[in-house]
mmCIF file of the N, C-alpha and C atoms, coordinates in Angstrom:
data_MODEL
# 
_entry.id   MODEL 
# 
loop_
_atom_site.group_PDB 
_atom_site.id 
_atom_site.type_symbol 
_atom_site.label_atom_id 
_atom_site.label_alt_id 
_atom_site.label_comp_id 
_atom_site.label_asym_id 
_atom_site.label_entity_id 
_atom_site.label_seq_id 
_atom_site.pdbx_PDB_ins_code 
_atom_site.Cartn_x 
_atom_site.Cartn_y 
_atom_site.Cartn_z 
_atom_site.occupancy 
_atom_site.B_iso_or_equiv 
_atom_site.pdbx_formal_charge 
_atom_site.auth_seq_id 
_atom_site.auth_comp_id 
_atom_site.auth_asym_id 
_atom_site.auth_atom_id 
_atom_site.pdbx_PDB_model_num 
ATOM 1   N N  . UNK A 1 1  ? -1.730  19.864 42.969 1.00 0.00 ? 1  UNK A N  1 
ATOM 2   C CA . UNK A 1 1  ? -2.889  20.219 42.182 1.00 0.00 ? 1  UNK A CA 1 
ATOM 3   C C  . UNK A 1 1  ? -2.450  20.520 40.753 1.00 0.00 ? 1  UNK A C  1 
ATOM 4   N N  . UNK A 1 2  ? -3.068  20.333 39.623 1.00 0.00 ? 2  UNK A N  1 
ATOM 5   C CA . UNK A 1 2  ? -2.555  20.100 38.947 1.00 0.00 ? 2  UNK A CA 1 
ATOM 6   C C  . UNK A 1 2  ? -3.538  21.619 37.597 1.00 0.00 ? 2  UNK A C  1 
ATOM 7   N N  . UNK A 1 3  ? -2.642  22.167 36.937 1.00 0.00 ? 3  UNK A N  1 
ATOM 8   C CA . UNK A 1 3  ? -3.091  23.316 36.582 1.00 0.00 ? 3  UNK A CA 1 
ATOM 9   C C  . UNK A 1 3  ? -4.434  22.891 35.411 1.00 0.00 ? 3  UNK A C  1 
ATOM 10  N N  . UNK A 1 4  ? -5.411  23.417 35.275 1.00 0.00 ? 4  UNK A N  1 
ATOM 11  C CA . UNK A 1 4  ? -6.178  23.502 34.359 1.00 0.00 ? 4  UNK A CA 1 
ATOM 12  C C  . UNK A 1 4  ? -5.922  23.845 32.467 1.00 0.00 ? 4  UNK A C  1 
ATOM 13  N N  . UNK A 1 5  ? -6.305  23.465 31.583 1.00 0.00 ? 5  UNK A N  1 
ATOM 14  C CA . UNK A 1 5  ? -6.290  23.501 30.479 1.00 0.00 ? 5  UNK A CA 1 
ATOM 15  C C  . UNK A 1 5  ? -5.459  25.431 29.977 1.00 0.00 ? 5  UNK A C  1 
ATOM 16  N N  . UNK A 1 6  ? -6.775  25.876 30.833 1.00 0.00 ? 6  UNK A N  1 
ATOM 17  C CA . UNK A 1 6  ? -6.925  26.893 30.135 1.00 0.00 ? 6  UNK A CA 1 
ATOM 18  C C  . UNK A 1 6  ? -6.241  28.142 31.063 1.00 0.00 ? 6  UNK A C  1 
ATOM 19  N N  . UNK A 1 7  ? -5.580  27.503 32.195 1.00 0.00 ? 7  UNK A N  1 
ATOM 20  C CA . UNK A 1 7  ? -4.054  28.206 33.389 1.00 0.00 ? 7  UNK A CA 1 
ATOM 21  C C  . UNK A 1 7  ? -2.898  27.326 32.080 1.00 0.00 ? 7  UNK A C  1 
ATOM 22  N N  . UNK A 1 8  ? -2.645  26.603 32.135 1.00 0.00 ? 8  UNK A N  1 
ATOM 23  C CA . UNK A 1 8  ? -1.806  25.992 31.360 1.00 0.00 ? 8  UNK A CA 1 
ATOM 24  C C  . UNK A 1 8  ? -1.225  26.816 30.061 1.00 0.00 ? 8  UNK A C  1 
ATOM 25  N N  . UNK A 1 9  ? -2.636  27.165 29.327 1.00 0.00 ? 9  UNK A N  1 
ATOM 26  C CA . UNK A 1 9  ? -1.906  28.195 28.063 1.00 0.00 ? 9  UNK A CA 1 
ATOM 27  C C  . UNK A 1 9  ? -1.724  29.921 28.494 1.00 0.00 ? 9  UNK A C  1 
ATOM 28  N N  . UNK A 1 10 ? -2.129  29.992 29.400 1.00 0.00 ? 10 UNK A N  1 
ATOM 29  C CA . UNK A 1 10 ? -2.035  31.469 30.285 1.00 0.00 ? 10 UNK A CA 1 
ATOM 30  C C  . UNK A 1 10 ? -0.816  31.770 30.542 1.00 0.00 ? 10 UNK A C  1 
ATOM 31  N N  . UNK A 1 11 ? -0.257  30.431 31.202 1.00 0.00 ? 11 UNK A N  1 
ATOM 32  C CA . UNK A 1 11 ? 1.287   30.775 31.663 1.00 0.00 ? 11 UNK A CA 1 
ATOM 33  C C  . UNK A 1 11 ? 2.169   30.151 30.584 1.00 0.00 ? 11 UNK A C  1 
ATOM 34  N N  . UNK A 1 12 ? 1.819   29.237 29.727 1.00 0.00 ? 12 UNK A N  1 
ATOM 35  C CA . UNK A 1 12 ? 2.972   29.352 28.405 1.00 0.00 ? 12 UNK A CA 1 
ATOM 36  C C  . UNK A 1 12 ? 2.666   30.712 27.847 1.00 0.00 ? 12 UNK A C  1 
ATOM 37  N N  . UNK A 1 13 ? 1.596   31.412 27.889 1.00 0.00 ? 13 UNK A N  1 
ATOM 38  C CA . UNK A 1 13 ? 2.003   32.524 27.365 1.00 0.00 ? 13 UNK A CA 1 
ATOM 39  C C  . UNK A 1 13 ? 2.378   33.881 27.766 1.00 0.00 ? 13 UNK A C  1 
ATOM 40  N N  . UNK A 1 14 ? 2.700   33.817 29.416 1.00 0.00 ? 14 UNK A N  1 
ATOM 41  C CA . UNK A 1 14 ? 3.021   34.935 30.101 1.00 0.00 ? 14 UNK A CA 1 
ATOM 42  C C  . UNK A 1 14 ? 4.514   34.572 29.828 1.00 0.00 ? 14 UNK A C  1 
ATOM 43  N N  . UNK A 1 15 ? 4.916   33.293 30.083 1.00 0.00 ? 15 UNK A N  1 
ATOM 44  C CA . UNK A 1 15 ? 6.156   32.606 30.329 1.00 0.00 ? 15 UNK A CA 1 
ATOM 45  C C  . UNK A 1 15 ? 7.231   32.774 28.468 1.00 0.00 ? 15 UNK A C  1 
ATOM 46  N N  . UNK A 1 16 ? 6.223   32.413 27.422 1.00 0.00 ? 16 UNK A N  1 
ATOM 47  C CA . UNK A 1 16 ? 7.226   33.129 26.023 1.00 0.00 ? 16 UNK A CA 1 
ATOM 48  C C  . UNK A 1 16 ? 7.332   34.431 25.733 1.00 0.00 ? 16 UNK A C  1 
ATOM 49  N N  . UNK A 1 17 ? 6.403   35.465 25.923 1.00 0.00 ? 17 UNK A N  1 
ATOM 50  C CA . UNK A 1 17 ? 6.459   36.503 25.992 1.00 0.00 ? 17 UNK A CA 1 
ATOM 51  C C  . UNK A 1 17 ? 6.976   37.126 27.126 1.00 0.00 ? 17 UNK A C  1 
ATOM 52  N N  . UNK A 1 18 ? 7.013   36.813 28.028 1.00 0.00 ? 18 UNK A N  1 
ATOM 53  C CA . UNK A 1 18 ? 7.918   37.729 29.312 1.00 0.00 ? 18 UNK A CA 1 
ATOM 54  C C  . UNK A 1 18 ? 9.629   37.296 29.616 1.00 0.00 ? 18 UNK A C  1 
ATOM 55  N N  . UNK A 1 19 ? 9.198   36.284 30.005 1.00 0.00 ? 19 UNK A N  1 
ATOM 56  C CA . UNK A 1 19 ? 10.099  35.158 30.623 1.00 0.00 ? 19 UNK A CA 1 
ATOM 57  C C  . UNK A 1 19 ? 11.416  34.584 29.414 1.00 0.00 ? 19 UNK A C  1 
ATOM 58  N N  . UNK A 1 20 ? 11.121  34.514 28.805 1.00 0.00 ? 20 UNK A N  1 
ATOM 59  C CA . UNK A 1 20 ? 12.051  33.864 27.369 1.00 0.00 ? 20 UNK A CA 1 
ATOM 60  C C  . UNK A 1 20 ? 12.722  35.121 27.173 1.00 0.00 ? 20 UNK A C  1 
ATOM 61  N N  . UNK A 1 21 ? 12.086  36.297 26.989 1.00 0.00 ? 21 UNK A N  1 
ATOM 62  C CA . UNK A 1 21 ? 13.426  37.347 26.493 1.00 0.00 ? 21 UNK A CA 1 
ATOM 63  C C  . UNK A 1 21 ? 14.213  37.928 28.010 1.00 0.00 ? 21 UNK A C  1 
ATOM 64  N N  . UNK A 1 22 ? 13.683  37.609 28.662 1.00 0.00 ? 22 UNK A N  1 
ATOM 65  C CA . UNK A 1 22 ? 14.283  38.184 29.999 1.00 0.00 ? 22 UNK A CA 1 
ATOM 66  C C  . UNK A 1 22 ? 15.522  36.665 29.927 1.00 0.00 ? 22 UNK A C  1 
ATOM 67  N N  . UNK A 1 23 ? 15.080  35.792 30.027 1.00 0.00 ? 23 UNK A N  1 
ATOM 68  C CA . UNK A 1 23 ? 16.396  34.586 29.582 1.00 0.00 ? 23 UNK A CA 1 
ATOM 69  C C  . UNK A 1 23 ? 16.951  34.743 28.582 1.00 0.00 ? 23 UNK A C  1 
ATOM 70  N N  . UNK A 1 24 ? 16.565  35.234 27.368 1.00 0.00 ? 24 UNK A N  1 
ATOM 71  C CA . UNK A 1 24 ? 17.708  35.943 26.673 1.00 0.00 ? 24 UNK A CA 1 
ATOM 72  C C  . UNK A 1 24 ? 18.409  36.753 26.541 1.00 0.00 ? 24 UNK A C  1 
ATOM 73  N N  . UNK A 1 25 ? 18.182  37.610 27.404 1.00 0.00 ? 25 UNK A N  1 
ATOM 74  C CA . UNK A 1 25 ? 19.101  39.157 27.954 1.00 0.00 ? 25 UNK A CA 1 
ATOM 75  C C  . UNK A 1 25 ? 20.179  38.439 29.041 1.00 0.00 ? 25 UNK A C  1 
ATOM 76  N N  . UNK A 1 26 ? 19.340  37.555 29.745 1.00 0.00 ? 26 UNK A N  1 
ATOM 77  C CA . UNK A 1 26 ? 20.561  36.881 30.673 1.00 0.00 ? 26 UNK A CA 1 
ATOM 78  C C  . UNK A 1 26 ? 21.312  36.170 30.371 1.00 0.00 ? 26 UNK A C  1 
ATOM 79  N N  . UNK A 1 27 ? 20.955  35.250 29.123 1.00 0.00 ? 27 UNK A N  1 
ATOM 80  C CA . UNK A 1 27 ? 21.765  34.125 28.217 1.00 0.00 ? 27 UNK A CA 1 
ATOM 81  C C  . UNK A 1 27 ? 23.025  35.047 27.546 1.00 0.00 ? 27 UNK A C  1 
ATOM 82  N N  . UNK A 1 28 ? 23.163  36.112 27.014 1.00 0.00 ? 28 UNK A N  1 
ATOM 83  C CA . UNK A 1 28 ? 23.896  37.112 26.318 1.00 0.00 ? 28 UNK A CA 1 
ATOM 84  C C  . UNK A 1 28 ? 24.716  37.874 27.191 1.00 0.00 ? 28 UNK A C  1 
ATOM 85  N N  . UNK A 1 29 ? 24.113  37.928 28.493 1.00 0.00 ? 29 UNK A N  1 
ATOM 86  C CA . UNK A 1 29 ? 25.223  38.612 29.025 1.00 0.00 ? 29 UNK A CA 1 
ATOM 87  C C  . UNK A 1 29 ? 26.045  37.753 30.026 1.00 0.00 ? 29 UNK A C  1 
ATOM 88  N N  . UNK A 1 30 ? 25.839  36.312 30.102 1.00 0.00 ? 30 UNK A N  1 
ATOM 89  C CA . UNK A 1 30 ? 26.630  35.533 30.829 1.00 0.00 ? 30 UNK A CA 1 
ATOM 90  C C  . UNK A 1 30 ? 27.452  35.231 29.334 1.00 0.00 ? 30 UNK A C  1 
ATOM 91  N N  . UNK A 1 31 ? 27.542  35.411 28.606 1.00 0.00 ? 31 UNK A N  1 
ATOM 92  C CA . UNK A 1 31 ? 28.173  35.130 27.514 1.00 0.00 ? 31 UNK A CA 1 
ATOM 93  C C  . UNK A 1 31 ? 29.284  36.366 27.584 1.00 0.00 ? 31 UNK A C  1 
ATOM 94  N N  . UNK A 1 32 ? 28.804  37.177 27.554 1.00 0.00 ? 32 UNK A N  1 
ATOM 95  C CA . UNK A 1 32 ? 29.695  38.685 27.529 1.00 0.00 ? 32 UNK A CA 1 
ATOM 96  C C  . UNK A 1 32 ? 30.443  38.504 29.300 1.00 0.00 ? 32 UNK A C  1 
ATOM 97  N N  . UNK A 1 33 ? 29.604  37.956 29.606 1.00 0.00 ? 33 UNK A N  1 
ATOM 98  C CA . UNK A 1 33 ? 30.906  37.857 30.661 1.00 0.00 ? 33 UNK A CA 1 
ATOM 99  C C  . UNK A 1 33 ? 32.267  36.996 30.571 1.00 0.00 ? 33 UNK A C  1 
ATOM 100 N N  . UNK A 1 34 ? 32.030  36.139 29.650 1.00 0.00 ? 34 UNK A N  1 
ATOM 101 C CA . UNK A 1 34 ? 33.334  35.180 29.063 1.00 0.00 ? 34 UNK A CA 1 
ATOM 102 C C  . UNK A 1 34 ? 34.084  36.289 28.684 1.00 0.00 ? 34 UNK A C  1 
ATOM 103 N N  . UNK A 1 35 ? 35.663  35.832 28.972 1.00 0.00 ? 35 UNK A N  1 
ATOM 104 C CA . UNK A 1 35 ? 36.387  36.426 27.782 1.00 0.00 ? 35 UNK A CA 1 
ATOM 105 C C  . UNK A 1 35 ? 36.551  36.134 26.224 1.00 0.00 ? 35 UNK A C  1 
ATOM 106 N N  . UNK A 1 36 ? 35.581  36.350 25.628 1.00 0.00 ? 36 UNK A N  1 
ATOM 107 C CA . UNK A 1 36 ? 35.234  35.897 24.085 1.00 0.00 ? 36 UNK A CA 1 
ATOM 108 C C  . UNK A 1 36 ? 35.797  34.485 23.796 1.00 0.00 ? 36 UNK A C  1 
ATOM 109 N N  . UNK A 1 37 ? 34.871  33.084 24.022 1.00 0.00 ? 37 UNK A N  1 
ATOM 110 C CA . UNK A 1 37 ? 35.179  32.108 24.221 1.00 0.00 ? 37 UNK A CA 1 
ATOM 111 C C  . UNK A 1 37 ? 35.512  31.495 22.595 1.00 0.00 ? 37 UNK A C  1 
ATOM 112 N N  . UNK A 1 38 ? 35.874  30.623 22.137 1.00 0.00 ? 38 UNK A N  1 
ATOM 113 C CA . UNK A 1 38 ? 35.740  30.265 20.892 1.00 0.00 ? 38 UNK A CA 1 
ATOM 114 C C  . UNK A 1 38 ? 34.150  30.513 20.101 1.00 0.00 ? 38 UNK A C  1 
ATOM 115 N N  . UNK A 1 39 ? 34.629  30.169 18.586 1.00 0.00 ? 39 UNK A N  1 
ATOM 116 C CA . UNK A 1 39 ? 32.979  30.082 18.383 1.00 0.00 ? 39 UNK A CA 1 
ATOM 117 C C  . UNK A 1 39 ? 31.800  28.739 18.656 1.00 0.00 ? 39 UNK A C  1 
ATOM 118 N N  . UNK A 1 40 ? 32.966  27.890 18.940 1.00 0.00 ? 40 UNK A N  1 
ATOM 119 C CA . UNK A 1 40 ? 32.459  26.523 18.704 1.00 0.00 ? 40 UNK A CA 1 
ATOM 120 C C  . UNK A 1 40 ? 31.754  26.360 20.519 1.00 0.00 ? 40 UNK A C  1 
ATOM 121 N N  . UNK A 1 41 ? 32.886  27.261 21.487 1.00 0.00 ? 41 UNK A N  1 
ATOM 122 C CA . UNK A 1 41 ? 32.348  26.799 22.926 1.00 0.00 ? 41 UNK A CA 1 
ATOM 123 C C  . UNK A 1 41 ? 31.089  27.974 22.668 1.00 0.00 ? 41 UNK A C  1 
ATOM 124 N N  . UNK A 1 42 ? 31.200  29.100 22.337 1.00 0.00 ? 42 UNK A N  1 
ATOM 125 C CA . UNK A 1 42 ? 30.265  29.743 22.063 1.00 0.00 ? 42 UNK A CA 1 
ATOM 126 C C  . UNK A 1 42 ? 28.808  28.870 21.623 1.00 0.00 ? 42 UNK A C  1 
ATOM 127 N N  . UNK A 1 43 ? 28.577  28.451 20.836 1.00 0.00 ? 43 UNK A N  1 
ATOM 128 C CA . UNK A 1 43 ? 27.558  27.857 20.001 1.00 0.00 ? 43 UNK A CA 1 
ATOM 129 C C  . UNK A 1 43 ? 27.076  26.718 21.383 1.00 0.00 ? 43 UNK A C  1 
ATOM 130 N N  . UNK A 1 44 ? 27.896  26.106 21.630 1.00 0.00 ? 44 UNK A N  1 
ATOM 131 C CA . UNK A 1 44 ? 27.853  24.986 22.924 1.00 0.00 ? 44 UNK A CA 1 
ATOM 132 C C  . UNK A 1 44 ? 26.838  25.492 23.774 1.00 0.00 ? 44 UNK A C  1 
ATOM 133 N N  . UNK A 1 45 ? 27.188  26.795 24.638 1.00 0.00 ? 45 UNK A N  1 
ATOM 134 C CA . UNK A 1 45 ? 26.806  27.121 25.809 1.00 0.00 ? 45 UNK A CA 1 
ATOM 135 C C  . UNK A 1 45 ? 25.705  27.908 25.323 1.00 0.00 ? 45 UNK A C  1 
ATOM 136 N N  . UNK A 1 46 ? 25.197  28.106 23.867 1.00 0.00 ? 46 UNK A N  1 
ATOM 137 C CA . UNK A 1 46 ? 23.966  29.153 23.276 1.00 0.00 ? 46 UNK A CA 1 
ATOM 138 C C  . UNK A 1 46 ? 22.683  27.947 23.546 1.00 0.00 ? 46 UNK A C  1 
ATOM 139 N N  . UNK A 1 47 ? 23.580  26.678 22.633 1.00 0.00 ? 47 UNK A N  1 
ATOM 140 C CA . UNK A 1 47 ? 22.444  25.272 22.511 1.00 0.00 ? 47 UNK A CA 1 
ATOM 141 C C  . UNK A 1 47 ? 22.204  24.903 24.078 1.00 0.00 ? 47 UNK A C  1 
ATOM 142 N N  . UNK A 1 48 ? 23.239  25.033 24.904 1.00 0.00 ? 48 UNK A N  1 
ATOM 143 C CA . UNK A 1 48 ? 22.942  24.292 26.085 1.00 0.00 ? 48 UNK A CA 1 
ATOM 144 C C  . UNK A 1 48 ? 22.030  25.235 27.018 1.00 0.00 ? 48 UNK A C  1 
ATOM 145 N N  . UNK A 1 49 ? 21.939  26.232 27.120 1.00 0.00 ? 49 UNK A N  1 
ATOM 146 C CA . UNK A 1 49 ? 21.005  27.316 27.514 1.00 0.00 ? 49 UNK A CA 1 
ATOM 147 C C  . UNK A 1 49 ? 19.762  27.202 27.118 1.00 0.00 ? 49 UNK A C  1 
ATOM 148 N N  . UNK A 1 50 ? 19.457  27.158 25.663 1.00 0.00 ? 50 UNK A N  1 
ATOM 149 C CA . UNK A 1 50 ? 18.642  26.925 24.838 1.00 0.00 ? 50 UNK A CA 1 
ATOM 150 C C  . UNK A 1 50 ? 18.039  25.570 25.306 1.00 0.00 ? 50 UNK A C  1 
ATOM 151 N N  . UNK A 1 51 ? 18.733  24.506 25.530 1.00 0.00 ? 51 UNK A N  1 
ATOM 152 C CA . UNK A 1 51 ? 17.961  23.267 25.738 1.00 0.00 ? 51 UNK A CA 1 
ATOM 153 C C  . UNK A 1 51 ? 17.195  23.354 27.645 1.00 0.00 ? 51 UNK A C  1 
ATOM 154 N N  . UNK A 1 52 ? 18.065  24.177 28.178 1.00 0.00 ? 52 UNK A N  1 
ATOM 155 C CA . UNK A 1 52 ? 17.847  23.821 29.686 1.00 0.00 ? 52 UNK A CA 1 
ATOM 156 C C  . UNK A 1 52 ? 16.534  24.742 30.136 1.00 0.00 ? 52 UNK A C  1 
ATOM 157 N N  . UNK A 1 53 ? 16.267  26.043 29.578 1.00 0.00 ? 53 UNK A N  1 
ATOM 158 C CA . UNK A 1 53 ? 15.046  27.064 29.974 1.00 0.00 ? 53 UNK A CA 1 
ATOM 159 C C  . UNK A 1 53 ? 14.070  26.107 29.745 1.00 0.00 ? 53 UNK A C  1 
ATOM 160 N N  . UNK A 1 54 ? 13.967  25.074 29.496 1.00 0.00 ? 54 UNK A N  1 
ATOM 161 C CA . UNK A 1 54 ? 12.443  24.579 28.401 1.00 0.00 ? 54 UNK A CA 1 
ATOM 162 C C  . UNK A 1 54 ? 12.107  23.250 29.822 1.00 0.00 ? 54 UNK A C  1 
ATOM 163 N N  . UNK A 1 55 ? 12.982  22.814 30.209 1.00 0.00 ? 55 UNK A N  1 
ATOM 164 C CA . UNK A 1 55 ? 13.144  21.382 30.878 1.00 0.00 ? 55 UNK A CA 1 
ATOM 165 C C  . UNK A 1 55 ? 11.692  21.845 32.117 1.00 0.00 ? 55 UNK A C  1 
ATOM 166 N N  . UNK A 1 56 ? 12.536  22.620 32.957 1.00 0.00 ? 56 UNK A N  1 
ATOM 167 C CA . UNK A 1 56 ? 11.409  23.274 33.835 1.00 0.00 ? 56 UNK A CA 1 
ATOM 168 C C  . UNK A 1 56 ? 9.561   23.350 33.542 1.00 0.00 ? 56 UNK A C  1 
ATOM 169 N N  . UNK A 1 57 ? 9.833   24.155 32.360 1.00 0.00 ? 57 UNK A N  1 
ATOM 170 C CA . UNK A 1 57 ? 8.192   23.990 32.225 1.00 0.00 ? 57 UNK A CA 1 
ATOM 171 C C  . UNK A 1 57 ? 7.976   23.667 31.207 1.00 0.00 ? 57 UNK A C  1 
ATOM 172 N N  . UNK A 1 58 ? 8.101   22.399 31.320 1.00 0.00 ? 58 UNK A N  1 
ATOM 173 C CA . UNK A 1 58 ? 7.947   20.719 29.793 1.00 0.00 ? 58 UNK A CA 1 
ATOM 174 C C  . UNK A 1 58 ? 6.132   20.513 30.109 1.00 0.00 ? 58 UNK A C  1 
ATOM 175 N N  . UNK A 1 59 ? 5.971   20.580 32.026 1.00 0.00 ? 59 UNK A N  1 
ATOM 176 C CA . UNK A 1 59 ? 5.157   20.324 32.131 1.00 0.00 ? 59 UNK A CA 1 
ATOM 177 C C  . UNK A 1 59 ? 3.421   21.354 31.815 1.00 0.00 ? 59 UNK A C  1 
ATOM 178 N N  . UNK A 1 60 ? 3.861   22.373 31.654 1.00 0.00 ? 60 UNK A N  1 
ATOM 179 C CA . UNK A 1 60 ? 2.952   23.323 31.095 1.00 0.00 ? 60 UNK A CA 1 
ATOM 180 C C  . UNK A 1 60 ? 2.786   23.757 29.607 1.00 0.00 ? 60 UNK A C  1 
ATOM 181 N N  . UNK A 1 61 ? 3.918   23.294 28.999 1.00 0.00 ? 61 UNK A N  1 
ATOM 182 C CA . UNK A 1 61 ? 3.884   23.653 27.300 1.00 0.00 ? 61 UNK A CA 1 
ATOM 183 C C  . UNK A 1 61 ? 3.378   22.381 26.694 1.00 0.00 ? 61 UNK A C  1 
ATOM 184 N N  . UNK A 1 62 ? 3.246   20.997 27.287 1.00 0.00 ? 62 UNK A N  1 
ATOM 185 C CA . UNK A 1 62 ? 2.644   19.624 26.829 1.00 0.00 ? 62 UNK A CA 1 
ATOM 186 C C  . UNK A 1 62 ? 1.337   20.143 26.870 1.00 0.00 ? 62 UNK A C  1 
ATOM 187 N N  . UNK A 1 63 ? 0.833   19.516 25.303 1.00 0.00 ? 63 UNK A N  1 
ATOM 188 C CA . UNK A 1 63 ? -0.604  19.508 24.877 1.00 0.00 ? 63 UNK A CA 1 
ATOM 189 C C  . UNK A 1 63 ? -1.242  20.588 24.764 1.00 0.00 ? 63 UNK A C  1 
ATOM 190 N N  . UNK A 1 64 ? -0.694  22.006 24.396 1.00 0.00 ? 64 UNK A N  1 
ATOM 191 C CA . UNK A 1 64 ? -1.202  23.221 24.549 1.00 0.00 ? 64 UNK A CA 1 
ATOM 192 C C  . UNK A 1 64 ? -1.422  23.353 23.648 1.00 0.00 ? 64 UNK A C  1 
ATOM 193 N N  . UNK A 1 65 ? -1.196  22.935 22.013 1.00 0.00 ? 65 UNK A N  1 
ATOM 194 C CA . UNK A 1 65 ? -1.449  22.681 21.175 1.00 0.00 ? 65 UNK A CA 1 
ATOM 195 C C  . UNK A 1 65 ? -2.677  22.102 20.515 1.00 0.00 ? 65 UNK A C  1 
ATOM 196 N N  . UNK A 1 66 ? -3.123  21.330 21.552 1.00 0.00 ? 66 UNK A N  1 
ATOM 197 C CA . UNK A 1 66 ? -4.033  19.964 21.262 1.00 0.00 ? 66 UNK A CA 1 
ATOM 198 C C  . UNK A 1 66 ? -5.686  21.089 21.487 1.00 0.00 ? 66 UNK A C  1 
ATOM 199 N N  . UNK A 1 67 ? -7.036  19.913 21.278 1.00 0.00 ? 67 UNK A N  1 
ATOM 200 C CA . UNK A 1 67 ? -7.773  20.556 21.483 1.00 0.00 ? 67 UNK A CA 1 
ATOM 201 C C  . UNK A 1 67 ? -8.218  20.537 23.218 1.00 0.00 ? 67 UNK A C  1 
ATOM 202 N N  . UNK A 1 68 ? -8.974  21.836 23.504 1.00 0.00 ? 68 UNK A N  1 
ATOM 203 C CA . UNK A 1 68 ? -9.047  21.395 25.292 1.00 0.00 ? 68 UNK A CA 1 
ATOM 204 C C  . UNK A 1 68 ? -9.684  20.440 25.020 1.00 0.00 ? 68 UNK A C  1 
ATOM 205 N N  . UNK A 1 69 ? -8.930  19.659 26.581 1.00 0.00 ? 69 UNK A N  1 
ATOM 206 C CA . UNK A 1 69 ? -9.560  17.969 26.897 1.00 0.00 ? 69 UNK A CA 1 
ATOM 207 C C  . UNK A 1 69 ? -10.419 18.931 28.026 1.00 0.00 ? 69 UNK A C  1 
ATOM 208 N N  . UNK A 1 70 ? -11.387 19.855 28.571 1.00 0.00 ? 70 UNK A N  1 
ATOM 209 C CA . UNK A 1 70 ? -12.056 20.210 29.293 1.00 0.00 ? 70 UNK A CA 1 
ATOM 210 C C  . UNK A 1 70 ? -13.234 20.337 29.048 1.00 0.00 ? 70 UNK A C  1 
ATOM 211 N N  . UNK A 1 71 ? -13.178 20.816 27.369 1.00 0.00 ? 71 UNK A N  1 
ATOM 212 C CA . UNK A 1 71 ? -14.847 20.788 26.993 1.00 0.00 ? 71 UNK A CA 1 
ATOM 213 C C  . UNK A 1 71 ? -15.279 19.586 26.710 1.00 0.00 ? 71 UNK A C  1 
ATOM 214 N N  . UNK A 1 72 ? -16.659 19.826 26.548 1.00 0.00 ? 72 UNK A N  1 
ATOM 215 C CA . UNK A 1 72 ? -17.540 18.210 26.961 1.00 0.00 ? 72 UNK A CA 1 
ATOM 216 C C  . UNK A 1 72 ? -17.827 17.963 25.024 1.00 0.00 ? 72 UNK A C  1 
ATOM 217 N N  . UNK A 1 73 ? -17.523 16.900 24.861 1.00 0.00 ? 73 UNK A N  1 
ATOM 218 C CA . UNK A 1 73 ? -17.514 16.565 23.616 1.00 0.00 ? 73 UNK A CA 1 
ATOM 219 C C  . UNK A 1 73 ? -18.910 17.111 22.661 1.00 0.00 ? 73 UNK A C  1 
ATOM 220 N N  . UNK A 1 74 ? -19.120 17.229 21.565 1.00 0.00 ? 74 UNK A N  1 
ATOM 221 C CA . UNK A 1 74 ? -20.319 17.919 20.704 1.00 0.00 ? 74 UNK A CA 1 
ATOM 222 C C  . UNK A 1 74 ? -20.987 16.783 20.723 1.00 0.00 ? 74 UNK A C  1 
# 
């Protein structure tokens, strides 16, 4: 089943405001769990973190932007 317009921006926005800093508290401290890696593997594993939280819900942040396709045209 496939989420509605207006579930769609509900949970991109429970999901940047909740969810994103709770992945950034976890992104920082799997980091601090390295023994202080270079800066360069550092930067690596910040971008690669950074790219992978988003993959998951590609399908709920598409078109949230746009106008709802739910209302009936004027």
């Amino acid at each position: 089943m496939a989420l509605s317009y207006k579930a769609r921006r509900g949970w991109a926005l429970v999901i940047l405001l909740i969810g994103l800093p709770v992945y950034i508290i976890a992104a920082v401290s799997l980091i601090a769990l390295i023994d202080r890696p270079s800066v360069l593997v550092e930067l690596l594993i910040y971008v690669g973190l950074g790219v992978v939280w988003a993959i998951p819900f590609k399908f709920i942040f598409k078109g949230i932007g746009q106008e709802n396709p739910d209302d009936p045209a004027p």
